[in-house]
N, C-alpha and C positions, 0 to 999 in steps of 0.2 A: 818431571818427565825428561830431562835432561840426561838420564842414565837409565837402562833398563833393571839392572842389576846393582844393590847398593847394600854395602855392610854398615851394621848401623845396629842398635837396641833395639830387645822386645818393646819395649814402652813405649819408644818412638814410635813404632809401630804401630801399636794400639791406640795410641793418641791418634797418629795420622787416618786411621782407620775407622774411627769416634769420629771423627771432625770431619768423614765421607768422601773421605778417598779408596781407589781401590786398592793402596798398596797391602801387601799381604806377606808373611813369615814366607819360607820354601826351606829354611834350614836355619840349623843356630850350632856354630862352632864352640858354642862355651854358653852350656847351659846350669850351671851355676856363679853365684857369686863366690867371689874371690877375697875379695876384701873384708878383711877380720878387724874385731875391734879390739886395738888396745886400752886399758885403762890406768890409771895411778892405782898406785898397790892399796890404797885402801879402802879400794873400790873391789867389793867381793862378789857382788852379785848384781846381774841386770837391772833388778829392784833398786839396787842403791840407786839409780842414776834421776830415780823421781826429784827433780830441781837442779839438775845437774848440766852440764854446756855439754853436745856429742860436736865434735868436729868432722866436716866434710870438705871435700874439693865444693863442690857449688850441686844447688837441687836439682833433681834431675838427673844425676847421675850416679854409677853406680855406687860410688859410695855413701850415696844419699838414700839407694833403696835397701842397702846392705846396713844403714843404721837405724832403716826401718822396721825390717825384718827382726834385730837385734830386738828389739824395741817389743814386737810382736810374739818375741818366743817369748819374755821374759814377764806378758802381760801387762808391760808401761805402753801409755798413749802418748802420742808424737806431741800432745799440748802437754804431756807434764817437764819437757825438758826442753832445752833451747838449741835448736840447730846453730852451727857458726858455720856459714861457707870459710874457707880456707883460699879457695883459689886452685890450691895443687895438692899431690900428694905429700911431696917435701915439705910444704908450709903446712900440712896438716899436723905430719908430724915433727914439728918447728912451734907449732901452737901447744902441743902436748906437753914438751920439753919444758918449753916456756911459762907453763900453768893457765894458759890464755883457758882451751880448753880440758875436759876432766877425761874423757874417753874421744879418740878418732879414728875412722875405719879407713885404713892402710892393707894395702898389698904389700908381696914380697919386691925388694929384698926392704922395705921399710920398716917391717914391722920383727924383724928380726934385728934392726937396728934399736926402735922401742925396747926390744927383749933385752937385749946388749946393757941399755941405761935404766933398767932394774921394772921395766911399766910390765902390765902382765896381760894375760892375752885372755879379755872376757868373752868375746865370741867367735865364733869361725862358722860360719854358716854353708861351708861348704859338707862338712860332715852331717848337718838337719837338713830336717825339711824344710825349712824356712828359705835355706842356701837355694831350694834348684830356680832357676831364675836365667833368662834369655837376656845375659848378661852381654852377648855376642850373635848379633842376627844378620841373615841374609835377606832381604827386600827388592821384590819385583812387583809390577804395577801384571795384575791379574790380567786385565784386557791384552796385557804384552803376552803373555803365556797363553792365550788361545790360539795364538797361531803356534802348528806343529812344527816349525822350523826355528820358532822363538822353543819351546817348549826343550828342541834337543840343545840347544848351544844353552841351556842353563840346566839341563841333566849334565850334559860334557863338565863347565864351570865345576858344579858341586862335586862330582867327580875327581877332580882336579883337586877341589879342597878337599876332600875328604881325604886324598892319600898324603896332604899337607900335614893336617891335619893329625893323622899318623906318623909322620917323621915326626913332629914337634912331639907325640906321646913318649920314641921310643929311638930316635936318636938322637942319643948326647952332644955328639959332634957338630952336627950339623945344625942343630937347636943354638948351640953357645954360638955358633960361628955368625945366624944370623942374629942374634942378640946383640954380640959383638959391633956387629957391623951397623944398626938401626937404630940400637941405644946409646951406642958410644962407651960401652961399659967395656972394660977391660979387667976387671979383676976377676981371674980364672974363678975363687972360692962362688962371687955371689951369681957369677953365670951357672955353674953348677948348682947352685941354692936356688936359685930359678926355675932351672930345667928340672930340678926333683920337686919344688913345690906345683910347679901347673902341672904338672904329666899327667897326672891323677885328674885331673880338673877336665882333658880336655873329653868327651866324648867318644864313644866307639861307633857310634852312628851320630848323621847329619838332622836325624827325624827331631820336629819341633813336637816338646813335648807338652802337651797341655796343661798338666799340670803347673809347669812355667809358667805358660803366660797366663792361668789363670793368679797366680802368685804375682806378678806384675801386675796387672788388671786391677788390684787390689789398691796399689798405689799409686796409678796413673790418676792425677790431677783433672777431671771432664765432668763435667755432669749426666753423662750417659754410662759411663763404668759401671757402676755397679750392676745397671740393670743388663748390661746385654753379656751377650753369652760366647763360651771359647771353643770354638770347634777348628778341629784341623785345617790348616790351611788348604785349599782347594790346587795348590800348586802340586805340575808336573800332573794332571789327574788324567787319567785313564790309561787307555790304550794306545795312544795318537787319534781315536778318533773326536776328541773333545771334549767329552762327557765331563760330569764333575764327581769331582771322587764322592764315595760311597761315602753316607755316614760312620761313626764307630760301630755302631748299635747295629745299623744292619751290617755290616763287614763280618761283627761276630754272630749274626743270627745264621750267614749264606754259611760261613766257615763249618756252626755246628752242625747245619746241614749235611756239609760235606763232607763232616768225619761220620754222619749216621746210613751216608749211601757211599761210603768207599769202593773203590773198584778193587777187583780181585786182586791186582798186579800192585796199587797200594798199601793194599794190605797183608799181602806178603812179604812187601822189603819191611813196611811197621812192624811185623813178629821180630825182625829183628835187627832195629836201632832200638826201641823201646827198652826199657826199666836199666839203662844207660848199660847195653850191651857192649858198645863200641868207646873202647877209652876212657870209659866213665863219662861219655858225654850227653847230657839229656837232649831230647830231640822233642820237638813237640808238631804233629800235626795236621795240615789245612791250617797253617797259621797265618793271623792278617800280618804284611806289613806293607803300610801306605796304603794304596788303594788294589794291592791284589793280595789275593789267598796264595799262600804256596804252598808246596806238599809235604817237604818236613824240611823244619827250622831246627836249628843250636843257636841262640843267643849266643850263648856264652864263648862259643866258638865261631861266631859268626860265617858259620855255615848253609848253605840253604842248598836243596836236593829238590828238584824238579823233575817229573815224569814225563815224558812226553809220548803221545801216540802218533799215528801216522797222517792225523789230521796237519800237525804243527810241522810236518814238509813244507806245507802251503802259506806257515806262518810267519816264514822268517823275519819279516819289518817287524809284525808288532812283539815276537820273542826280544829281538833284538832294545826294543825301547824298553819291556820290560826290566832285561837283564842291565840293563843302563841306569833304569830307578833305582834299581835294587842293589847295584855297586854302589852307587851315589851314595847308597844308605849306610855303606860301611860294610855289608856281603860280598861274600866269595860265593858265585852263583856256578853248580853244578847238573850238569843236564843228563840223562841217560835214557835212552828209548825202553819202551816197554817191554820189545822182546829182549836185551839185554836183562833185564829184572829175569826174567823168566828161564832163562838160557845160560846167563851167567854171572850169577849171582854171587859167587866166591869173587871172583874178579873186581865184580864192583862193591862187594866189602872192603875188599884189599886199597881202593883207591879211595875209601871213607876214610878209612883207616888212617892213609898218610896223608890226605886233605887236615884230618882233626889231630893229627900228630906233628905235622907243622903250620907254627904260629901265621908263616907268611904266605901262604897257595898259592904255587906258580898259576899263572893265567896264560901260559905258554898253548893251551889248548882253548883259547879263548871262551873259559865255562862251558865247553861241551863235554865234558867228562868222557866216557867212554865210547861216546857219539862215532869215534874215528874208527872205530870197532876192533875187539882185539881179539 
């Protein structure tokens, strides 16, 4: 209780959550593993490693659950081989070299050093499914998030991260400069070899993915794991008025609903975003994300189009908290009134248009789209 807000492991999590506390996920900046396993060259296949030493930094972490996973794709059980904590990354791979251990799972710039001294690379679990794993989590104590004043200054936070979050994807610059400066690393090549190996790694949205931590869950140490179950974290839920978020299941029962009773004026701008009219960008909508429906979504473009009627005059707070989740989550959130849809509709193709034609959407009109009326 000493901190509201703590970064920290899926697993930690779930342990502390097993063991009846309330803390609870709200976001995961790096929801896979990272940590890939090198082996000696006459190690060919995962299979080989039945009787074999895997080295780690120490249990419990992620290179502990990254040689579990290893372990899992390959069909070997964690009893047929000998964990070695190491201590660190460098002593991991210091034990590899040394022949202490047979395979150890290393991050960059590490394991490009492995690759350098001839060892070869048997797993990367970033590219499976084994990889996606809440490698990197955000943790709040639930009771703290019922109050709506707690609830906005950890919308604000992830907010914060998430466009962090983004520079480290997509500038080089500025990624090496803090590497630079918090690793102590100076050699231009492996800070570069850095920022090209996580970019990919990190996330386009904050949203904790269940699949993750049902992947964790798996190897959290408890005697309650196996049996309980992973549902969305309850954080940042509703509207400000306290509620707890929707389950999946109804989320997507209300959604189908609501593409089966669309309103006229929905269903007009849908004739035409639909079968990727605009840019080639698919749109899909009434789509859940978090705990609201929106009107039409772009993943890929992480886009979101919102309708408004003349009801949501009256709605400003809670638009506003919405539109707060839903940057948080890695959206560019655009709003347009209904009679706009209706009246002028060229116009606001035209600002889809260069919304999904550029990568970075000014928010210079703070998500109100054409709200300012044109």
């Amino acid at each position: 209780g000493e901190f509201p807000i703590g970064y920290t492991g899926g697993g930690a999590i779930i342990s502390s959550r097993l063991g009846g506390s309330d803390l609870i996920a709200i976001a995961s900046p790096l929801q896979v593993l990272t940590i890939d396993g090198w082996a000696r060259p006459e190690i060919k296949s995962i299979a080989d490693l039945r009787g074999k030493r895997v080295g780690v930094t120490r249990f419990g972490a992620s290179s502990y659950f990254a040689g579990l996973s290893m372990l899992e794709s390959g069909g070997v059980k964690p009893n047929e081989v000998t964990f070695i904590q190491n201590g660190g990354v460098g002593e991991s791979l210091a034990a590899l070299m040394g022949g202490r251990v047979d395979v150890c799972m290393i991050g960059y710039p590490y394991g490009l050093r492995a690759k350098n001294a001839g060892f070869q690379l048997l797993f990367r679990p970033s590219t499976t499914e084994y990889g996606l794993f809440p490698t990197a989590a955000i943790a709040a104590r639930d009771s703290w998030l019922k109050d709506a004043r707690n609830r906005k200054v950890a919308v604000d936070f992830l907010r914060a991260l998430g466009e962090g979050v983004l520079l480290a994807r997509e500038n080089a610059a500025v990624t090496k400069k803090a590497l630079r400066r918090f690793t102590r690393v100076n050699d231009d090549a492996d800070l570069q070899g850095s920022f090209e190996f996580y970019k990919d790694a990190f996330p386009r949205t904050l949203r904790v993915e269940e699949k993750a931590m049902a992947n964790a869950q798996k190897f959290v140490d408890h005697p309650k794991a196996k049996g309980a179950d992973v549902e969305p974290s309850p954080a940042l839920r509703g509207r400000g008025q306290g509620e707890g978020m929707p389950s999946s299941q109804k989320l997507r029962n209300r959604a189908r609903k609501l593409r089966q009773e669309q309103t006229d004026v929905e269903r007009k701008l849908w004739l035409r975003l639909r079968d990727r009219q605009l840019c080639g960008a698919k749109f899909r909508r009434q789509h859940p994300v978090g705990p609201y429906i929106v009107d039409f979504c772009c993943p890929d473009r992480g886009l979101l189009i919102e309708l408004d009627g003349g009801q949501h005059a009256e709605q400003t707070a809670a638009d506003q908290v919405r539109t707060r989740f839903l940057e948080a989550d890695g959206y560019h959130v655009v709003r347009f009134w209904n009679h706009q849809v209706l009246e002028q509709m060229d116009a606001i193709l035209e600002e889809i248009v260069r919304l999904l034609s550029d990568p970075h959407p000014s928010l210079s009109l703070k998500g109100r789209g054409l709200k300012k009326e044109v």
